[in-house]
KEDOVEX-20433 format. One record per residue (C-alpha): residue in three letters; x, y, z. Coordinates in steps of 0.25 Angstrom, whole numbers, plus 5000, padded with zeros to 4 digits. Example, Ala and Ser with C-alpha at 12.3 -4.5 7.8 and 13.67 -1.06 7.14 Angstrom:
REM KEDOVEX-20433
ALA504949825031
SER505549965029
***
This chain:
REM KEDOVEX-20433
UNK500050005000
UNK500650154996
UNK500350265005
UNK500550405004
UNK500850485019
UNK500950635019
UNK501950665031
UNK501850755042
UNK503050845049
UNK504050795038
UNK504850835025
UNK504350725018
UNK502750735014
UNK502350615012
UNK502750465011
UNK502350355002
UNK502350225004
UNK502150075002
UNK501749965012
UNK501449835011
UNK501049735021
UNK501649805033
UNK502949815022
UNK503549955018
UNK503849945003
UNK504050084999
UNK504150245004
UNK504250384998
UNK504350495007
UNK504150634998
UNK505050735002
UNK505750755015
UNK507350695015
UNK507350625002
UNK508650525007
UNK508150485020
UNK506650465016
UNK507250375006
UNK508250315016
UNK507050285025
UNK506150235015
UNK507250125012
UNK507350085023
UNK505850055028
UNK505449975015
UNK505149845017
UNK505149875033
UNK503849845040
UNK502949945043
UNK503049935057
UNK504649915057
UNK504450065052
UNK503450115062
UNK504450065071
UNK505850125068
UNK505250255061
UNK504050315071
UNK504250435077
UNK505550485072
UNK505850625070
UNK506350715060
UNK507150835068
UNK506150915077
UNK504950865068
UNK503950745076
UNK504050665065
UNK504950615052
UNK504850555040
UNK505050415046
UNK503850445055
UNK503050485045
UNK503150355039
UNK502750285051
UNK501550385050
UNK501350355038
UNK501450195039
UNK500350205052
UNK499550295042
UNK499350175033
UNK499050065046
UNK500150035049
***
């Protein structure tokens, strides 16, 4: 299933992406820091979702309450996970 999620509180704006039984297949983040974001999306695909929930949740970006990492997890429980 592909899912669209428009962040909140971070550079990027949104973030697409693919699971598939409880599987991380794919993930575009538009915007924010281009190496990282694809860095991070590397790394989480083929990790279950809650493997990511785990390690990524509530990590921050500076001063802000929230990342791009977080918003994933958002994202994830967005779509029941």
């Amino acid at each position: 299933m592909t899912y669209t999620y428009k962040t909140k509180g971070t550079c990027s704006t949104n973030i697409e992406l693919e699971v598939e039984d409880g599987i991380v297949r794919n993930i575009a983040f538009w915007g924010g820091c281009n190496g990282n974001l694809q860095g991070l999306s590397r790394l989480v695909a083929g990790m279950p979702v809650k493997e990511v929930i785990s390690r990524l949740e509530g990590i921050r970006c500076g001063g802000r309450p929230t990342s791009c990492p977080d918003q994933l997890c958002k994202a994830l429980h967005e779509m029941g996970y």
